[in-house]
N, C-alpha and C positions, 0 to 999 in steps of 0.2 A: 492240682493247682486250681481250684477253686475260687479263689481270688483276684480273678485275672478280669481287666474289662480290655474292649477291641483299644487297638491305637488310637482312632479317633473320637473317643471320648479323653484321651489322656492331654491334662491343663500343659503338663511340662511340652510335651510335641506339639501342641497347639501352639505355644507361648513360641517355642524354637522355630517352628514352619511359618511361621508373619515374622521373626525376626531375621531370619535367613532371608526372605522375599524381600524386604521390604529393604534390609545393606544392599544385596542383588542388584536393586533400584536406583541407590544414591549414588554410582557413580553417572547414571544417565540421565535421570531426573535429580539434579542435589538442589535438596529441600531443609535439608538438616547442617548442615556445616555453613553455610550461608546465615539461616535462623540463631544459632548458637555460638557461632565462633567456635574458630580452631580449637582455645583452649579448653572449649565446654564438652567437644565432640567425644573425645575420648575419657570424661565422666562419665557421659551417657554409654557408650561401651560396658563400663565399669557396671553402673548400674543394671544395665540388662543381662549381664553374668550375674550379675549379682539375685534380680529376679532368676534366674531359670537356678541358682543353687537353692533358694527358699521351696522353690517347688518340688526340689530331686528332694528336700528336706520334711516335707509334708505329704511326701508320696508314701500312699499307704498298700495299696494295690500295684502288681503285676498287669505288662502292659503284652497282650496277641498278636501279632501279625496275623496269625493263622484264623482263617474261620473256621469256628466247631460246632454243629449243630448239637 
C-alpha cells in the first residue's frame, strides 16, 4: 500500500471533523437555525452529506492511522 497518506492530510476527515464540531456546537451556541429558518436547516444538512459524498467520490488515495517510518 503505497498509496496511503496520514489521516490528516485526508479533505473527506477534515471536511467530517469541523462538520461534526461544529452540529456539536449548535445546540449551545445556535447560529444556524436562527440565521436560516427551520425550513432551510435541514437543506443544509442535505447539502453537507452531500459535500462529504463528492469527496468519498474524488478520493483517490488510502487514508493511515498508523505511523510508518
Amino acid at each position: 500500500m503505497d498509496n496511503v497518506k496520514p489521516w490528516y492530510k485526508s479533505k473527506t476527515i477534515i471536511f467530517n471533523a469541523l462538520i461534526a464540531g461544529l452540529t456539536s456546537l449548535e445546540p449551545v451556541f445556535p447560529l444556524l437555525k436562527p440565521m436560516l429558518g427551520e425550513s432551510y436547516y435541514p437543506v443544509l444538512m442535505v447539502l453537507l452529506t452531500t459535500g462529504n459524498g463528492i469527496l468519498r467520490a474524488i478520493t483517490t488515495q488510502g487514508v493511515s492511522f498508523v505511523h510508518k517510518d
